[in-house]
C-alpha positions, 0 to 999 in steps of 0.5 A: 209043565210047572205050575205058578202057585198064584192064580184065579179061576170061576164056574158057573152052574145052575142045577137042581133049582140052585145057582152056585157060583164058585171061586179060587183064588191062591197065592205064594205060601210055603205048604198047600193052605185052603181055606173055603167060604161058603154058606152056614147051610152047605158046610157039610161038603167043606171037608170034600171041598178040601179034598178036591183042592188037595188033589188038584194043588200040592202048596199055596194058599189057596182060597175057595168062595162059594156062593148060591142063591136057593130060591127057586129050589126051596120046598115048603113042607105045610104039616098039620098038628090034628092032636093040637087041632083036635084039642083047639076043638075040644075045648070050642065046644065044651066053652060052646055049650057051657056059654049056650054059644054057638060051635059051628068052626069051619076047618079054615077058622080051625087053621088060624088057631096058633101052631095048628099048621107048620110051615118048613123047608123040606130036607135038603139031600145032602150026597145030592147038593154036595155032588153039585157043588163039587161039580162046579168047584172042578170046573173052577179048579181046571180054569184056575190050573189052566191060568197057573199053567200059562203063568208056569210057562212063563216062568219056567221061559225067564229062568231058562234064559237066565240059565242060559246067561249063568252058563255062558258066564260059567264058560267065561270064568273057565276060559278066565281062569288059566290066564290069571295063572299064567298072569301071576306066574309072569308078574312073579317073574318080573318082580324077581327081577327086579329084586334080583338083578345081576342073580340068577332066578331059580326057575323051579322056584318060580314054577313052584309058586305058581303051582301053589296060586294055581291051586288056591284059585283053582275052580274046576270042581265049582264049574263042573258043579254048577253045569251039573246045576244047570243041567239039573235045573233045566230037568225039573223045568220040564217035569209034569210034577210040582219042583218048587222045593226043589228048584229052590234047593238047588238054586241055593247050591248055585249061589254056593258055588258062585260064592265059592268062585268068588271067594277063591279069585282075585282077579277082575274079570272073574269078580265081573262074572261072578257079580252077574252070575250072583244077580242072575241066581237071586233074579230065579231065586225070586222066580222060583218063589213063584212056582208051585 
């Protein structure tokens, strides 16, 4: 099943103490672009983050936004500096006994004295957040690849029934084609007559330059071309893998081939086909820059 190279997808999950919310969003672009935003303190599992979305998109530009709200799993780690506060003492009582001063400190008195406690957060577990992290971004991932399919299949839909529609033009040019001959060839003939009117017309001469404009606007060899396209295309539109490139590939051999047709037929109705045969191709040209 194809895949539309634009989509959106969001998870959800509270773990660990943490509320982590993680969004992708991608659109057209020529070669797989990923981009993630997240906050300075998790940026450690950004080059992982990366590495999942390769797995999941082979092009596009995709854009991942994570967001998490830590409070409730911030630990506080209260540490005591007993070299500082040793000295704080020290020095109290020394100041204590050369003033005659009283140096009765209490260890609470001791705590206020600048640095002799510290507050930190205690170290996140880097292998254990980023596990987490990647959690919710795979269930975001198989949300935005869930929407991307059902986008695909509707593309892949339009451009089936386009080809369908280049097909059935195909087959009106084919059946076109001999009659322009046949056309030609009595159209010759009856302006040889009308030049040649008491002179007997060579038949040979007549046959000879119809063979001759039968060959020039000949395209056999550009319908047959174009069925195999065709064929082709619908191949790919069933494949479980990314075609884009390729389908792009080939509907530029299509349109050479319609443009081929055109070039070699003079006749009206063929110059109709191909006119609506060229508008289907840039219709799924259009299309095709859609899919991944």
């Amino acid at each position: 099943m194809i895949k539309s190279m634009t989509g959106y997808g969001r998870a959800r999950a509270s773990t660990g103490g943490r509320d982590i919310t993680v969004e992708v969003r991608s659109v057209n672009n020529r070669y797989l672009d990923c981009t993630v935003k997240m906050p300075r303190a998790y940026i450690f599992a950004e080059d992982a983050m990366k590495g999942d979305v390769q797995k999941a998109v082979s092009r596009g530009k995709v854009d991942v936004f994570v967001t998490i709200d830590a409070q409730e799993s911030d630990e506080t780690v209260v540490a005591v500096n007993k070299t500082l506060a040793r000295g704080y003492f020290d020095a109290v009582r020394s100041l204590g006994e050369e003033l005659g001063l009283e140096t009765d400190l209490s260890a609470r008195e001791l705590a206020r004295f600048p640095d002799v406690l510290t507050v930190t957060k205690a170290e996140l577990d880097l292998e254990q957040v980023g596990g987490e992290i990647r959690a919710v971004l795979a269930d975001a991932l198989a949300a935005y690849n869930a929407m991307r399919a059902v986008e695909g299949e509707r593309l892949a839909a339009d451009i089936r029934g386009r080809l369908d529609r280049i097909e059935a033009l195909t087959a009106a040019v084919e059946r076109r084609s001999p009659e322009t001959v046949s056309e030609y060839r009595q159209k010759l003939l009856e302006r040889m007559r009308e030049v040649l009117e008491s002179t007997t017309i060579d038949e040979s001469r007549i046959l000879t330059e119809a063979a001759i404009f039968a060959d020039k606007v000949a395209v056999d060899e550009e319908t047959v071309r174009l069925r195999s396209h065709l064929a082709q295309l619908r191949e790919m539109l069933d494949s479980h893998i990314p075609v884009g490139r390729k389908l792009d590939f080939l509907i530029q051999e299509v349109n050479r081939e319609s443009n081929t047709i055109g070039s070699k037929c003079n006749d009206i109705e063929i110059a109709r086909c191909v006119v609506e045969l060229k508008a289907e191709v840039e219709k799924i040209r259009e299309q095709v820059q859609n899919i991944e």
